[in-house]
N, C-alpha and C positions, 0 to 999 in steps of 0.2 A: 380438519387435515385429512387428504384425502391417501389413497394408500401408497403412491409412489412418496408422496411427501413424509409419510411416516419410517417409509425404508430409506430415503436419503437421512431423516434425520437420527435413525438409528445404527446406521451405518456411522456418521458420523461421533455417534457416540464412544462406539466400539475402535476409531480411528484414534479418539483424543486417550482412552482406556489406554491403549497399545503403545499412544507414545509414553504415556506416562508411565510406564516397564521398562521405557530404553534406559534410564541409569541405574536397572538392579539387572539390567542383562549386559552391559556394555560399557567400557574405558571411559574415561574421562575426555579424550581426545571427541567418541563419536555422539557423547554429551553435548559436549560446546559445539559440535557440527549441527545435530539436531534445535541448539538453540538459536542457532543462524536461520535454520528450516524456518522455525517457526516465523522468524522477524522477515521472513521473508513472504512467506506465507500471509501473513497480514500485512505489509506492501500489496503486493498483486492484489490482495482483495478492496485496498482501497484507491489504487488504481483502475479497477475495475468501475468505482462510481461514477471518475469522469467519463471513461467509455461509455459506459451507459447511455449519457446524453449524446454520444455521438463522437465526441472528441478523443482526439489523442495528444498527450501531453509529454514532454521534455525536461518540464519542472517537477515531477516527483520527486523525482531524487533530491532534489535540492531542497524540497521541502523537509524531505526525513533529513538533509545533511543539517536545516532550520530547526529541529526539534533537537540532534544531536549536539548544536554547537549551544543553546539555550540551557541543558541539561551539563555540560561542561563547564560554562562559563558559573552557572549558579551554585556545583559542585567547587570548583576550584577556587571562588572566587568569598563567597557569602558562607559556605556550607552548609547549603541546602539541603537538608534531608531528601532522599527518594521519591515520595510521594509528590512534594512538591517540585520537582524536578520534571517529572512527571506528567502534572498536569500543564506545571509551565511550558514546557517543550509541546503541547497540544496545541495549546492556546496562542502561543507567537508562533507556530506555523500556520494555524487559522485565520491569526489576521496578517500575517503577509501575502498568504493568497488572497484575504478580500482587499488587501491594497492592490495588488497586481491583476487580481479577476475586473476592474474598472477598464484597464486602455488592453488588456487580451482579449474580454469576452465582446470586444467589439468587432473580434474578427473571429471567421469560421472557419474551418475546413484544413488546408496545409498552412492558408494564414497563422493559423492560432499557432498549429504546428510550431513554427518559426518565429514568433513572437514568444512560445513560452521557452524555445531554444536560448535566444537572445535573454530572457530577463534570466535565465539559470545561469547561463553566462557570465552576467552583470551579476551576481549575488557571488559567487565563488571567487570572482575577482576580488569582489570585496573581504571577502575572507581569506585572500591572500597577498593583500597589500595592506592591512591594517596591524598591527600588532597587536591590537586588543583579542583580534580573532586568532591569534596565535600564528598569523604567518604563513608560511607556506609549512611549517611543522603543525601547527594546528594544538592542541592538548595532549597531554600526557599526564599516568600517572591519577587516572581518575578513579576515584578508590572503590570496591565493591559497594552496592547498595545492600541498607540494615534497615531492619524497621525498630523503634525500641517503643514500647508503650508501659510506662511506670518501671517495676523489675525484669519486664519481658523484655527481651532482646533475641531476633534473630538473623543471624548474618547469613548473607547470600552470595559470600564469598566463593564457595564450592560450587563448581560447576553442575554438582546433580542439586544442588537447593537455587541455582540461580535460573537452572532450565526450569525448577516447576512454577517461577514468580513468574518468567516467559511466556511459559505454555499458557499460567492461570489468564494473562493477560490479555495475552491473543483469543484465547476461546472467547473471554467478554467481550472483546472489541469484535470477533468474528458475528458474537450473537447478537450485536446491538446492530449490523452493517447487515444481517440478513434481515434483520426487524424492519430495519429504512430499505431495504427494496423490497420488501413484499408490500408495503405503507401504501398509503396514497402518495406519497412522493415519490418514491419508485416508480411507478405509474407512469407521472405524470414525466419525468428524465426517458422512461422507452418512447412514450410520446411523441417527446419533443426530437429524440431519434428519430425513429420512425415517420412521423407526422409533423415534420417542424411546420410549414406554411399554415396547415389542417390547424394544428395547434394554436398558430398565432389567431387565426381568425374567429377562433370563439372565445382568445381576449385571455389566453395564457401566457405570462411574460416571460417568454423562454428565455431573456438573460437570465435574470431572476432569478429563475430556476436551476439555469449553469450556473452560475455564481452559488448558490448552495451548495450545489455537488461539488465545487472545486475549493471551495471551503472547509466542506465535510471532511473529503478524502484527504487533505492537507491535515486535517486535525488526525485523522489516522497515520498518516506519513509520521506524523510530529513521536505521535507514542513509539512507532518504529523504529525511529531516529534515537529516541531518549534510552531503549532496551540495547541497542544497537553499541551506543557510545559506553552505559555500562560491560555491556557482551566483550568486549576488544579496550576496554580501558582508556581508550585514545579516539581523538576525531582531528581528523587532517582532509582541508579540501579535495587531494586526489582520491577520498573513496565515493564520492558524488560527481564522479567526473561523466562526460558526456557516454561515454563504454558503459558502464554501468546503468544509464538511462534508458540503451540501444539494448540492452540485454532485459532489463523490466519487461519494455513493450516487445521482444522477440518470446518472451516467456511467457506475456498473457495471451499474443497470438497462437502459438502452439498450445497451452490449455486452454483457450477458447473461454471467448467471456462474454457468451448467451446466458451461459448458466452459473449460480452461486458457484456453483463445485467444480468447474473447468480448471480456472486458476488456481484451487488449492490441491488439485489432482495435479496441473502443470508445474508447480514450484517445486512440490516434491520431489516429482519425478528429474525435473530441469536442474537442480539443485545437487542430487543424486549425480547425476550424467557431470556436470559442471565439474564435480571434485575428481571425480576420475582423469578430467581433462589436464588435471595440474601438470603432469608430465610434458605435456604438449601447448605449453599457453601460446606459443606465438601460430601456432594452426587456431587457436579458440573459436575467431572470428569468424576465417572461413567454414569452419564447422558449422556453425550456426548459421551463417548464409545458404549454406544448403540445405541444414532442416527445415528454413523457413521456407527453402523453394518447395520442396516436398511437401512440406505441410500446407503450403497455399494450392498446390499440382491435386495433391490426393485429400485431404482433410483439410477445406477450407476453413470449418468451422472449429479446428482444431482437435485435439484430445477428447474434449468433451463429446464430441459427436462419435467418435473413434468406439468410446465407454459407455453413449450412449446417456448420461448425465443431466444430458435435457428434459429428461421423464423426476427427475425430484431435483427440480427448479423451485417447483411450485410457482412457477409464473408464466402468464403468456407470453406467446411468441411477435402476434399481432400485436399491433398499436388500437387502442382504444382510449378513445378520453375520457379522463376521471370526469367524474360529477362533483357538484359544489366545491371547485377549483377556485380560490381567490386568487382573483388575477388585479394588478396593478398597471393596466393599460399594456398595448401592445409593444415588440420590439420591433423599433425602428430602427432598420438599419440600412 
């Protein structure tokens, strides 16, 4: 580890320290705000894997909305303890995107764009004309998460014990999602960015390889989705509505997602500005349409370049092809 990587990653030490002091310095109200931080914080960061490869997607949201309605339906329904909620909500948002990574990752570019528009679309529908899915009301009444192990029981009812199951959560899923892009798979997703054609012809199967990422990052959306649904008690279609989509990817553009730490410098910061906005929600939109002009006019690369973030990346900027790549025949497309 060489020394910018050493001070991003001490830096972020000292960040995770600091939150975990906001509910001996701070109300309950700016608790439960910080625990939104966090769930939001790990969105962007697993929206960021599909960028990676290049693409931008529509269906996040709906994937975290896939992990929150999973984590409801098994609460209210079986009484599913936490954990298993948990990991359930990972795992059926993992394979709904590998059902729907099949007829998307045939198409590239604004295609995908508008294919993975169309299939969020089509899932919310469904979640508002079935009554199993709760309707257009969606859940309610979904009760704190408790761990119990023998005479041990701890309830996660209070907002400063549910933000530190949050924070614990996010920081592992943050450190497993830095572990896969520093990886050879990481790698080979800048690659396929940077080098799609390059790539295919020495026999790398760039679906393949999309389809992992848009799996991965869904299985992170999931855990998001499942914190989320405990965070607010409730999961109803309209908090994964297409606004919410448009504000992800306006959030990872402005922190900038060259590097690990753009997007988790953007959410806070974006998140922060966002609550302030409450006063004024019907400007929201156009507010944000202008940061994003701004930030495309003066800070293409966003925040991170702004802060300068790209020095404890720890990764390159160029495309280089991995070595001893197993490749499963080219994509033809």
């Amino acid at each position: 580890m060489n020394v910018n990587n050493r001070v991003g990653f001490g830096a972020a030490i000292i960040a995770v320290v600091a939150a975990a002091l906001i509910p001996m310095v701070s109300g309950d109200y700016y608790v439960s705000f910080s625990t939104e931080i966090a769930i939001m914080v790990l969105m962007l960061s697993s929206y960021r894997i599909v960028v990676l490869t290049g693409e931008w997607s529509f269906a996040h949201v709906v994937l975290q909305g896939v992990g929150a309605y999973t984590a409801a339906i098994l609460v209210k329904d079986w009484g599913a303890p936490f954990p298993v909620s948990l990991i359930a909500g990972a795992l059926v948002a993992g394979v709904v995107a590998a059902i729907l990574s099949f007829p998307l990752l045939k198409m590239r570019g604004f295609y995908f764009l508008m294919g993975t528009f169309g299939a969020a679309e089509a899932i919310r529908l469904l979640w508002r004309k079935f009554k199993y899915f709760g309707g257009t009301r969606g859940f309610s009444g979904i009760p704190a998460p408790y761990l119990e192990i023998g005479d041990f029981k701890i309830d996660f009812g209070h907002p400063a014990s549910f933000f530190y199951l949050t924070l614990s959560i996010c920081v592992v899923c943050l450190l497993i999602i830095w572990s896969i892009e520093r990886s050879r798979l990481g790698q080979i997703w800048r690659t396929i960015e940077q080098q799609d054609v390059l790539a295919q012809s020495v026999g790398i199967d760039t679906r393949r390889y999309r389809r992992i990422a848009f799996v991965i990052s869904a299985m992170f959306a999931g855990v998001a989705g499942v914190l989320l649904a405990y965070a607010f008690g409730s999961v109803t279609p309209n908090r994964f509505n297409l606004n919410f989509a448009l504000y992800l990817m306006i959030w990872a553009i402005v922190g900038g997602t060259r590097s690990f730490y753009g997007v988790i410098i953007g959410g806070i910061l974006l998140m922060g500005f966002d609550e302030s906005l409450r006063f004024a929600d019907e400007l929201r939109p156009g507010i944000y349409g202008v940061i994003l002009i701004l930030v495309m006019l003066f800070w293409p690369q966003g925040l991170e370049r702004l802060f300068r973030l790209d020095r404890f990346s720890g990764t390159k900027s160029t495309a280089t092809l991995p070595t001893n790549v197993t490749t499963s025949g080219g994509d033809a497309r």
